[in-house]
N, C-alpha and C positions, 0 to 999 in steps of 0.2 A: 504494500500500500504506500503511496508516498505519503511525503509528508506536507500538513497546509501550509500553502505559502499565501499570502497578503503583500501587495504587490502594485506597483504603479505599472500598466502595460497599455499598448498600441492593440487595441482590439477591432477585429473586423467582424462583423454578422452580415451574413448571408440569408435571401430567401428567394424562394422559388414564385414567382410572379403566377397567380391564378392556377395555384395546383389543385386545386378542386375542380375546375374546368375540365386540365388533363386527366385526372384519376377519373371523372364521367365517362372520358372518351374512350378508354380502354386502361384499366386498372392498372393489369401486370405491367401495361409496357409501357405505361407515365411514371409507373415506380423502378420501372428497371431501368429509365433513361433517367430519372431523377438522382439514384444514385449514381448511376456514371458520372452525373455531371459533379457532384460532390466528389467523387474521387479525382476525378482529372483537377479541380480545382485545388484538394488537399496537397496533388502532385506540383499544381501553379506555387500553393504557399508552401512548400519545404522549398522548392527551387530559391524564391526570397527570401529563405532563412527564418519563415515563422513555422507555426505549431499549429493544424490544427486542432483543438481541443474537444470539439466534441460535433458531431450530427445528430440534430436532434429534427426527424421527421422530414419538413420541408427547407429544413435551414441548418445552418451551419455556423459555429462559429470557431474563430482563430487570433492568435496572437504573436504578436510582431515587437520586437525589441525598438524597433527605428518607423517612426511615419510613413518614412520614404518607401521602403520594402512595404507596407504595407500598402499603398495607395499604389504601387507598380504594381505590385504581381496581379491585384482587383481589379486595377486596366488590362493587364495582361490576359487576365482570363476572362474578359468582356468579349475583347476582340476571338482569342480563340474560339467561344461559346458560341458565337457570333459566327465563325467559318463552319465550326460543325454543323450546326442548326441548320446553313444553308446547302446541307447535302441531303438533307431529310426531306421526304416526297410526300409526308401528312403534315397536321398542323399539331400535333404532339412533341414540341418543340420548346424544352423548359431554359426560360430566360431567367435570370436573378437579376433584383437587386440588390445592393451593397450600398452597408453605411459602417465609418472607420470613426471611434472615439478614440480620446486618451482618458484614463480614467483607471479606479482604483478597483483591483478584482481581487478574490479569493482563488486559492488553486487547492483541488484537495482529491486526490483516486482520478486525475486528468480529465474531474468535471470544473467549470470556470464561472465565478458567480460573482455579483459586486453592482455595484454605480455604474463602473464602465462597461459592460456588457449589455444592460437597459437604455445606455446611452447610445451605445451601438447601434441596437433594434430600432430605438425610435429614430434614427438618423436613416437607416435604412428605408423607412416607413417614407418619408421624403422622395425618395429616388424614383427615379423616371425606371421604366423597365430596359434592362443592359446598363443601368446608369449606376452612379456612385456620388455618393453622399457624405461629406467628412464636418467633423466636428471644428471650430475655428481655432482652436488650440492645436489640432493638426496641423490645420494649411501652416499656421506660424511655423511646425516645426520641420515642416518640407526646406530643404534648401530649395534656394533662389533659382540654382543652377538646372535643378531638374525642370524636362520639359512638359512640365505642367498648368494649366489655365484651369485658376479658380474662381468661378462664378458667384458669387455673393448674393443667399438666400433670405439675409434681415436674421434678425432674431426670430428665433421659434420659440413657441410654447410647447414644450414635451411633455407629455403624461407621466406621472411619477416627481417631476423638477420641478421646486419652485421657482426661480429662477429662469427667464428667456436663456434661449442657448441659439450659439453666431451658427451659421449654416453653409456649409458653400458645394455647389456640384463639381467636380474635378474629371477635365478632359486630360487629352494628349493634345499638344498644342499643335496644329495644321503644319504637314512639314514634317514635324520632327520622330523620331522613332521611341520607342520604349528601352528605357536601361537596360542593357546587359546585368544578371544576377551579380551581388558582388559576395553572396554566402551561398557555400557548397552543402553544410548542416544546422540542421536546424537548432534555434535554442533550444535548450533545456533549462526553465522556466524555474521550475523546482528545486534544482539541485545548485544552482550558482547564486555566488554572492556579488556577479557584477553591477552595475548599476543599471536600469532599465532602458537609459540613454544614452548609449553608447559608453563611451568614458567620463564623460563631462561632467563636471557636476550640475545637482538636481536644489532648487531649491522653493523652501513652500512660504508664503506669505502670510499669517493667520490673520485673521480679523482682531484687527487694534481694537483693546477694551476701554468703553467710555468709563471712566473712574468718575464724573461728573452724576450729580442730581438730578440732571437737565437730561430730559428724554432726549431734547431735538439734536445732544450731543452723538446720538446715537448714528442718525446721519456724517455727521463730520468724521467720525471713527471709521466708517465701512468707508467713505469715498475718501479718506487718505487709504485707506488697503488697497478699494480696488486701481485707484492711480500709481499706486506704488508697482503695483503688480502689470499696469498696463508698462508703467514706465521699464518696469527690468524687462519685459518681455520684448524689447527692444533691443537689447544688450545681446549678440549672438552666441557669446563662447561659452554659455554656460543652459540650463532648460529650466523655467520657471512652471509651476502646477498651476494649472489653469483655478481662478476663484469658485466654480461650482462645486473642485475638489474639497479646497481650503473652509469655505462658510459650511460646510456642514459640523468645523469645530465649533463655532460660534454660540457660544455660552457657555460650553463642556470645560470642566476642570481635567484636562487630562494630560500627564507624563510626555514633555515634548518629546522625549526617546522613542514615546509610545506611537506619539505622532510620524515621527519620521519614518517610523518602522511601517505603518502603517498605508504613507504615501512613497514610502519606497526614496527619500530625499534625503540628499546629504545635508544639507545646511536647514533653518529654521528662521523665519526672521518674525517675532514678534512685539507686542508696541501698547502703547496706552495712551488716550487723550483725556486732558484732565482743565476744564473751566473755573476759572476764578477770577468775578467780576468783569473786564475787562480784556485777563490776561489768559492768553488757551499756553497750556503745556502738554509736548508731544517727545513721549520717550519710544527708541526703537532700541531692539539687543536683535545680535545674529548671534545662534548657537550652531557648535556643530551636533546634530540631531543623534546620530547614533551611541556618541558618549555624552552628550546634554554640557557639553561643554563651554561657558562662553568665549564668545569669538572679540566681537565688538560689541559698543553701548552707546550713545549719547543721549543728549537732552535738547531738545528745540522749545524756547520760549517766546511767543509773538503777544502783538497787540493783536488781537481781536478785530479790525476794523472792518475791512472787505474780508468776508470769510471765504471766499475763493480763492483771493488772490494769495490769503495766507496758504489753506489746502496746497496751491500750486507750488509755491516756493516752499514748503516743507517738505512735498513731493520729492522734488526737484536737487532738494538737499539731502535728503536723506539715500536717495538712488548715488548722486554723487558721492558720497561718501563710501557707501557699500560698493560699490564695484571696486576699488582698491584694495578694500578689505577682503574681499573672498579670494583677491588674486594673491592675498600675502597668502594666507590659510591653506588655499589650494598649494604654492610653492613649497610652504613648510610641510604640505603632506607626500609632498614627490620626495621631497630630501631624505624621507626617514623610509621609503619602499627599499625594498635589496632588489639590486640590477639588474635580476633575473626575470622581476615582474613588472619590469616598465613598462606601458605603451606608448603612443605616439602621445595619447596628452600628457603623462606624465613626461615625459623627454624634451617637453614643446616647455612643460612647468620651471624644468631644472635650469633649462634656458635661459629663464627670464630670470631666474636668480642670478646667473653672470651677467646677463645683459645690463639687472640694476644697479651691478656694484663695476659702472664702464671703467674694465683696463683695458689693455691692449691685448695681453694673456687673455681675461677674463670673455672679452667681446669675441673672441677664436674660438673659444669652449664653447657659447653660445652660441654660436655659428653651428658649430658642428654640431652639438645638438638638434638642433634644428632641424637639419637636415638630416639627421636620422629621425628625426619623429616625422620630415616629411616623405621617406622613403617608405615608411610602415602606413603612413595614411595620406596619399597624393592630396587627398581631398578638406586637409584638416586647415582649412585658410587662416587661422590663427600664426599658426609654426610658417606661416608663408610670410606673413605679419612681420611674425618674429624675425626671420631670416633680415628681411628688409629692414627693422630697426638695427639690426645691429649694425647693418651696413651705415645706418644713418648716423649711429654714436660715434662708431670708427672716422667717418668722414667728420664730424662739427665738435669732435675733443681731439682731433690731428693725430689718429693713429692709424690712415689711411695710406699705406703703401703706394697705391694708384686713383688719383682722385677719380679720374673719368672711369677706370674700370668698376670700379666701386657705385661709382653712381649708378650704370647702367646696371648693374646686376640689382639695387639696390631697386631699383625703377621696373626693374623686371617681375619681382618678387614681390612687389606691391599691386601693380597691377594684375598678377594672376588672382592673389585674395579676392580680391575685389569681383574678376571674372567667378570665381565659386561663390562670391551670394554679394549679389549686389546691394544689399536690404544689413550690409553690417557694415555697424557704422564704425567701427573700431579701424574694417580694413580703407573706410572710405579715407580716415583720419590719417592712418601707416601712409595713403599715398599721396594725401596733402602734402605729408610730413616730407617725404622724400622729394616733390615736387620743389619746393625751399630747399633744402638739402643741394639741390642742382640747381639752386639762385633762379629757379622758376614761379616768384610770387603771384604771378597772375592765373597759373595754373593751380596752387596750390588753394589759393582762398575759395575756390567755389568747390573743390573735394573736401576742402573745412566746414563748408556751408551745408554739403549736402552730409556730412556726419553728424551735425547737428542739429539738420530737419530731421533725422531718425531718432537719435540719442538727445536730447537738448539737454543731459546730467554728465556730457561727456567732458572731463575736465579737459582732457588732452586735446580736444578739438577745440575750447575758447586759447588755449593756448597754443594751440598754429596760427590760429587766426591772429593774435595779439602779436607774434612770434613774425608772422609777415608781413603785417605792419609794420614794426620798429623796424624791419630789414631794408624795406620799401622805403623808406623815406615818410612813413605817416604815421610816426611817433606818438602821435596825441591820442588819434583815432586806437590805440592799440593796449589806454588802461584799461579801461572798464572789461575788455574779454581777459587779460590776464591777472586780473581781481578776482572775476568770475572762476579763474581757472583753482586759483590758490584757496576762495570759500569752499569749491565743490571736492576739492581733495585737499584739505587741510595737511595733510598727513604722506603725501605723497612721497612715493622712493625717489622721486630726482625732483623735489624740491627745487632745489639750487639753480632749476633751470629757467622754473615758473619766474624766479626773485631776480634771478640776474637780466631777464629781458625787461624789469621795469626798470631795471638800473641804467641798461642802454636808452629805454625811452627816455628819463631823466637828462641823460647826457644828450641827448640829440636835440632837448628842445632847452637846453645850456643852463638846465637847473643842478647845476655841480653837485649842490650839498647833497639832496637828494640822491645824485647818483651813488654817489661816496655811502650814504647809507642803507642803499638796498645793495650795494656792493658788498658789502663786509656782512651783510646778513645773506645774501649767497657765500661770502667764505667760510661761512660758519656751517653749512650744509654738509653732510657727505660727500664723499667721491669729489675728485679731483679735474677741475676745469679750466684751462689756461682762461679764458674768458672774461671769467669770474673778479680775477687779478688783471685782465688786459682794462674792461671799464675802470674800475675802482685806479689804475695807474692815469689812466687817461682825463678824468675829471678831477687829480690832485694837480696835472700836468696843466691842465686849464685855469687852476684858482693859485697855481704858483706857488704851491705846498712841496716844494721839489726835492725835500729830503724826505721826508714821509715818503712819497710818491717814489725816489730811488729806494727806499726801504722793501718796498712791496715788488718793484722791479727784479731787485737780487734775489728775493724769495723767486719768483718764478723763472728766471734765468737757471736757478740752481734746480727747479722741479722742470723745465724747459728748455733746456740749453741752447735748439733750434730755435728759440722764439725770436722771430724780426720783424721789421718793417715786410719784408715779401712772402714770411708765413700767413701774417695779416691779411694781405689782401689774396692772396690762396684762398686761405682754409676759411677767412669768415666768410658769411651767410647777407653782406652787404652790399645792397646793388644799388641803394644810392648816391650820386654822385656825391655831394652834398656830405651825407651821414659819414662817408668810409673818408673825406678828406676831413673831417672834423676828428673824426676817432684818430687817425693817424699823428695828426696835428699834436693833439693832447700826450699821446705817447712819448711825440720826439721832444717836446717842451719835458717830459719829465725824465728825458734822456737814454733813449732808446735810440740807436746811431740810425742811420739812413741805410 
């Protein structure tokens, strides 16, 4: 007998369109082609690497670790369904349709029961005949890449849900062919302790409790949740549990361990909003679920005034915050696996560890990394991401070998992310980034723009933007995104880099002092930046502070040896006339030879 498992899974239900019609027609042979058609189809989903779990009469249901495999092999076996049918010389001819949830099931003797199973069926119930029907928490989790068009059904009202649910029918896009299977065996559903979503981590949002008196608190509480949860479902590298799953904790005292065990998720994010007089207080904590561990905590206190406008900006803060935090979390959990059990995300994780502590060594390790987790998973556009950043540290902290080789691999490597899901905005921002990198600010601000119509909590993208400005020549135009960028990630691993571009804007619009002190509060940062020290010399060089300013020179002469006047206009990131003859300026006044 196995044993029960409880379970976050990609379920697909099946049914046989007007099988009481056929079994009228002639009994045996509507039931003997009705089962064919269940087997050939059991045979469609092991080819995609699901289970099916059970046939039960005129329907069928099955289980899929990945959206994607789910929503191919159900087109796959439409159209085959579809060529046999058309051999057949009666009208005994059984069509299904199909509807694909995500959602939380029970496993127990290889029978499957649960929320997502009912949400299946009534998704099916939708479907045109031959057609297919998915939940919108699917489509989100379909990559970009796949050649699929999702049609958009509105909210449904489903029998059993409180709660509307998003709807969309899902073709083959005109043109394009069905994926090749990318799994030979099927999961075993029971027996593994992987996570349901491929590698990536899983995270669930609960419903923030109103700690407040005040009934009408009770709204402000659910719609920071469900904005929270629209806002991460934004965010590619990681799967967020769709709210249907999440509100059915909503009032239960129960064990987040219990919870996560329960939705199958690594992480846990939950919160409280709490009214007094005037002033709303909004706490959020990220636990990790399986050991109930906490992760992070903060506290958000507003005035009350437009209570949307607050909702939005606490949103807004609080997603920015969390995405750095789950990326330390995730990295500390690749560090401590033994070598033997890494996959591409852990590989892609270890990565970003060297990549955030940029050496010259360190940025090489990351590299290679990288490219080993994109050898294991062509398709994992993060590690393509990655690959591209390091190229971009290498090139803008001068440990770049060959600037134009670098660049173009760097530009190469960002732009494929991009090609595997054009809808992440993480990869949109990787090729802003490198677009600057190659002193191309007019290409890079509208790949900044478009990370930020998807992401608007992405701190790294107010920080290209703010980052291409000061480059550009439009120093002024360039605080308010890297203000923005330093509130939404306070905490951030390269820091130093948010602080030192308002140091340059400072300098370029000839506010010395200022530069001088967002300078030395970038020195104060980790990790080592010629940069850092080239403004902070340059605006001492300006206000004629010229022993100070030689002070800070011999420090990086001794951490720099190459640094000149012709590294400068190399390596920076300056393509204003104007900016780079001022910077330069300031250097040679504090005595840095020609």
């Amino acid at each position: 007998m196995d044993r029960l498992s409880r379970k976050l899974a990609v379920i697909l239900h099946a049914d046989v369109v007007g099988s009481t019609v056929l079994v009228q027609q002639n009994e045996t042979l509507a039931h003997e082609r009705i089962q064919a058609v269940f087997h050939q189809f059991s045979d469609t989903i092991k080819t995609y690497g699901g289970v099916a779990r059970e046939i039960r009469g005129d329907a069928l249901v099955a289980e899929f670790e990945r959206a994607s495999d789910a929503v191919t092999a159900a087109l796959a076996f439409q159209v085959l369904n579809g060529e046999t049918n058309s051999t057949l010389s009666d009208d005994i001819q059984p069509k299904l349709r199909i509807g694909i949830s995500l959602g939380e099931v029970v496993i127990a003797d290889n029978t499957i029961t649960g929320a997502g199973v009912v949400m299946a069926q009534r998704l099916e119930q939708l479907a045109e005949s031959g057609g297919v029907v998915v939940q919108g928490a699917v489509s989100e989790t379909v990559p970009i890449r796949m050649p699929f068009e999702f049609e958009n059904l509105g909210e449904q009202i489903l029998k059993g849900f409180d709660q509307p649910v998003r709807a969309f029918t899902v073709t083959l896009s005109p043109g394009d062919e069905l994926p090749a299977p990318e799994k030979e065996v099927p999961l075993q559903a029971a027996e593994t302790e992987n996570l349901p979503i491929a590698d990536r981590p899983t995270i669930a949002v609960l419903p923030f409790t109103n700690m407040s008196n005040e009934p009408e608190q009770e709204y402000f509480a659910d719609g920071v949740t469900e904005d929270i949860i629209t806002a991460l479902s934004r965010i590619r590298w990681f799967f967020v549990i769709a709210r249907n799953s999440t509100f059915v904790f909503k009032g239960h005292e129960k064990d987040i361990r219990e919870i996560a065990q329960q939705l199958g998720v690594r992480y846990v994010l939950e919160g409280s909003v709490r009214k007094s007089g005037n002033r709303i207080r909004v706490t959020a904590q990220l636990i990790d679920g399986p050991i109930g561990k906490h992760v992070w905590a903060d506290r958000y206190d507003r005035d009350l005034k437009d209570i949307f406008a607050v909702q939005d900006e606490i949103t807004e803060t609080i997603v920015g915050a969390l995405e750095p935090e789950l990326g330390k979390a995730e990295r500390e959990r690749a560090k401590i696996k033994r070598p033997e059990n890494l996959g591409a995300w852990d590989l892609y994780q270890r990565g970003l560890s060297y990549l955030y502590s940029p050496s010259k060594e360190n940025l090489a390790e990351a590299q290679r990394l990288f490219r080993e987790s994109i050898a294991l998973d062509p398709s994992l556009g993060p590690a393509l991401s990655g690959s591209a950043e390091a190229y971009y540290f290498a090139l803008v902290y001068g440990y770049s070998d060959s600037l134009e080789g670098d660049r173009g691999e760097a530009l190469s490597a960002a732009q494929k992310a991009v090609e595997l899901d054009n809808e992440d905005a993480s990869a949109h921002c990787t090729l802003g980034r490198i677009h600057y990198a190659r002193k191309e600010h007019d290409l890079a601000i509208p790949e900044l723009e478009a990370a930020l119509a998807i992401n608007p909590s992405l701190a790294w993208g107010h920080y290209g933007i703010g980052a291409s400005l000061v480059f550009s020549g439009r120093a002024s135009e360039s605080l308010p995104h890297l203000e923005t960028a330093i509130k939404l990630s306070p905490h951030d691993p390269n820091m130093g880099s948010f602080v030192v571009r308002i140091a340059d804007a400072h300098l370029f619009m000839h506010q010395y002092d200022n530069a001088i002190d967002w300078a030395k509060k970038a020195l104060r940062q980790p990790n080592f930046q010629w940069s850092r020290y080239a403004v902070l010399i340059a605006a001492l060089g300006h206000l004629g502070r010229l022993r100070e300013a030689g002070q800070y020179l011999e420090e990086l002469m001794e951490l720099r040896p190459d640094f000149s006047r012709t590294f400068v206009q190399e390596t920076h990131l300056i393509t204003g006339e104007n900016e780079m003859d001022h910077y330069l300026e300031g250097l040679s006044k504090a005595g840095l030879p020609d």
